[in-house]
N, C-alpha and C positions, 0 to 999 in steps of 0.2 A: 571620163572612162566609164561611169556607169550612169544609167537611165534611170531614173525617178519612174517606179510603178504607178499604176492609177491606181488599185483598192488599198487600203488599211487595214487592220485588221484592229479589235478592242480594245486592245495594248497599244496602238499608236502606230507601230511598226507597221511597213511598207509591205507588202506579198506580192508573189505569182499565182495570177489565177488565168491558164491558157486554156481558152474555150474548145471543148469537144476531144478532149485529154485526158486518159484513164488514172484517175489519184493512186501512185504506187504506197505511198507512203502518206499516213493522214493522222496527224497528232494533237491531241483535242485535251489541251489543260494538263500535261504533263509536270508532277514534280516529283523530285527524288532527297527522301534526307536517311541522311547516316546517324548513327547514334556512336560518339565518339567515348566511352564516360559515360558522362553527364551531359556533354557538351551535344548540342544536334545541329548539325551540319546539312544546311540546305544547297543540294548540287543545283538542281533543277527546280525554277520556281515558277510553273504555270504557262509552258511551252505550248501556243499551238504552231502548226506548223505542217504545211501540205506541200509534198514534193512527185510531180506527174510523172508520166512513161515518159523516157525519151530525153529527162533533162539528167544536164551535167553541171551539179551543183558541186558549191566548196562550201565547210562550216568551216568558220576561222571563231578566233578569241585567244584572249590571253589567259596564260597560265590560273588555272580557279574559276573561270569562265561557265565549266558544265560541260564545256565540248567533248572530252573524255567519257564524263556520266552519259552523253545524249550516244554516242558512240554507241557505246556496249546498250543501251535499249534500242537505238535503230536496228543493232546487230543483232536481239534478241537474246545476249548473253546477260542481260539483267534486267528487273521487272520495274517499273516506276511505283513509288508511292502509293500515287492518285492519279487518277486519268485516263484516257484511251489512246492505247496506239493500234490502227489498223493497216495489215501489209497486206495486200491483195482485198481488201476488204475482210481479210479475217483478222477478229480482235487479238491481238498477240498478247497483251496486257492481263486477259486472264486467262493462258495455259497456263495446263502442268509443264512440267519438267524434261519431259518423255516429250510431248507434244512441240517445246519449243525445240526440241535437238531436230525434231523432222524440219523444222520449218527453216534452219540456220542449213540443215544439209538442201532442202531445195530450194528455197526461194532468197537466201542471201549467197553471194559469191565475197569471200571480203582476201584483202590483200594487205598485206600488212608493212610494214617499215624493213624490219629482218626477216622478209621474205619464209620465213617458217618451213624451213624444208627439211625432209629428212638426207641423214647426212649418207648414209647405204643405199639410197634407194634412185632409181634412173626418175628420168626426168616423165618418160613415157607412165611408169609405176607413182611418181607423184599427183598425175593429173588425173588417172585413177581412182584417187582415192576416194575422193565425194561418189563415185559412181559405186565404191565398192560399200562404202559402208550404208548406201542407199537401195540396194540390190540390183541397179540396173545392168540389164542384157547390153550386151555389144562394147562393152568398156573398152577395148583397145581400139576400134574404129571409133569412139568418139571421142579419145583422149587424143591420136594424134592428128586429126578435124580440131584439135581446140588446139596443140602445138604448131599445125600448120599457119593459124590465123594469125598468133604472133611470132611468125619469121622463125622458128623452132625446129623445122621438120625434119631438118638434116642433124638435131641433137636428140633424140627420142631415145636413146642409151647412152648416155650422159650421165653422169653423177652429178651433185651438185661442184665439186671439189674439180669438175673439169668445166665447169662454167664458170663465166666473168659478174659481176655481181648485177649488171644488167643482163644478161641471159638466165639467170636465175630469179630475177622480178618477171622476166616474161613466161617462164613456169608458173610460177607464182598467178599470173592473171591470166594464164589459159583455165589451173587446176578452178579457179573463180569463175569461169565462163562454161566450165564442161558438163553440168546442171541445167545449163539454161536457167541460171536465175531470173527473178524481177528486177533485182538489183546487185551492182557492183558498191560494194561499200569498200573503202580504202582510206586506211590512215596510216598519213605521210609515205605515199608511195616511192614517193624520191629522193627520201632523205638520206639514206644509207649508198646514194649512188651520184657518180663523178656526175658533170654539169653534162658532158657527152651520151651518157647512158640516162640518164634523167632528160633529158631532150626525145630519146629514142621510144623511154616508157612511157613519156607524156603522148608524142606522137599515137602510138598503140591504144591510149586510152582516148585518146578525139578521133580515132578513125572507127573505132569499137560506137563510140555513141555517136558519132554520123554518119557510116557506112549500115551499121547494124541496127541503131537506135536503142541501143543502151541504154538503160537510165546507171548511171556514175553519180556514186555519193563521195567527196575528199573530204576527208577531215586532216587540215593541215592549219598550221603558223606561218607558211609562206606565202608573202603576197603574190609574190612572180607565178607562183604555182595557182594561185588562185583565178589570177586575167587570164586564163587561157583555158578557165569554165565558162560557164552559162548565165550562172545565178552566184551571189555571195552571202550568205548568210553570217552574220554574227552575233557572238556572244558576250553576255558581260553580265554578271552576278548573277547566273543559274536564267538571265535573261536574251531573246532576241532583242537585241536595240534596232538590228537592220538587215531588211533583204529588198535585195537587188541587182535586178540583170545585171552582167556586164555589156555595157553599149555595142562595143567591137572584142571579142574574144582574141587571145592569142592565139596564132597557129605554131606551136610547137616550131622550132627550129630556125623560122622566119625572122626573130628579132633578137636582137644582143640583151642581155639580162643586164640592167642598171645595177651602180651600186646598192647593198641592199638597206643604209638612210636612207637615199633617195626614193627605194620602192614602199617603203614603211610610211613615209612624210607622204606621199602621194595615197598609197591606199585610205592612211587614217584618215588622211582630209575626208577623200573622196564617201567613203564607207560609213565613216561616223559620224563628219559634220556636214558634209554635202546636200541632206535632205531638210525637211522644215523645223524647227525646234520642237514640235509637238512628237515626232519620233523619239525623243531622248530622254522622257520624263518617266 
């Protein structure tokens, strides 16, 4: 299921490095500790980690893994320790406060699990909102241009309370796409949704980075959700142990979802002990 990369990187682990590919995302020795107490809590322990235009990556891990801490600094809603993170080649790791809110309204689009929507407000007024709190001219022509793209257009006065909880993720990742971000960041997109409608929003998000070339970041615990990315990435004690392509991606809709033993005992194999021993130390 997955290809073994050629380069390595310091740490052992496997990378993507695709020749002649704008770095969207470039993270160079990232860690992050909490001060519990007494107690100091290492989330993130010495992350690097380069994600280009164009790809459709998953971070996976298990619960305590980091993948939550790496989240919120991808997202720019929190600062690392130590280390560089650069999003469009601007260093995000040392703005102010003021400066990261600009940066989370223009160049991240992020989606969430609970879809985050306001519960009075239309569907056409949700995908607004990046544009309003940004000053941008012309908001209604490019809020329903970003409703149209995901199947939407005949819902643009809507509440949420009249949509089904999959046409409320597809608000959710227009109001994410109506910026024109760098990147789409999403975690657990499909968790909160039937295997039907979670088929529909996965579809939405492989046609968004192959038709448009998206770069798509998932931070998810599902494996199914994961083969039907690009790249997988994982975690385990604040570390990458492995990244790597998926051989053959899934196409949304195309294949029956295995028991999910059976997808967990395939992924781990494949993810965590598939590569050479020297990744795992």
């Amino acid at each position: 299921m997955f290809g073994i990369l050629t380069r390595r990187s310091k740490n052992g682990h496997v990378a993507t490095e695709p020749l002649e590919r704008k770095v969207v995302i470039d993270i160079r020795g990232i860690t992050k500790m909490y001060k519990m107490g007494d107690v100091e809590v290492h989330a993130l322990r010495g992350v690097d980690l380069k994600i280009y235009q164009g790809e459709f990556v998953s971070i996976m891990g298990p619960s305590g893994s980091g993948k939550s801490t790496l989240m919120n600094i991808l997202g720019a809603l929190d600062q690392p320790t130590t280390g560089e993170f650069f999003l469009d080649d601007t260093d995000v790791s040392k703005l102010s406060e003021a400066d990261l809110a600009r940066v989370r309204n223009k160049k991240i689009g992020f989606v969430f699990q609970s879809f985050n929507l306001l519960k009075r407000t239309t569907a056409l007024r949700q995908v607004e909102l990046p544009l309003i709190y940004g000053g941008a001219p012309g908001r209604a022509k490019k809020a329903k241009a970003a409703l149209e793209a995901v199947g939407l257009e005949r819902r643009v006065d809507h509440l949420p309370s009249e949509l089904s909880g999959g046409q409320q993720q597809r608000v959710a990742i227009a109001r994410a796409l109506v910026n024109e971000p760098s990147m789409i960041l999403a975690d657990e997109p499909t968790g909160n949704l039937d295997s039907r409608s979670g088929t529909e929003v996965m579809q939405i998000f492989q046609s968004l980075n192959r038709d448009q070339g998206i770069t798509i970041v998932f931070v998810t615990h599902d494996p199914w959700i994961a083969r039907h990315t690009n790249r997988v990435i994982m975690l385990r004690d604040g570390k990458v142990i492995a990244d790597r392509e998926v051989a053959e991606p899934l196409i949304a809709g195309e294949a029956e979802r295995p028991s999910e033993a059976d997808e967990m005992e395939t992924m781990f194999k494949d993810a965590y002990y598939g590569g050479g021993q020297d990744e795992y130390n």
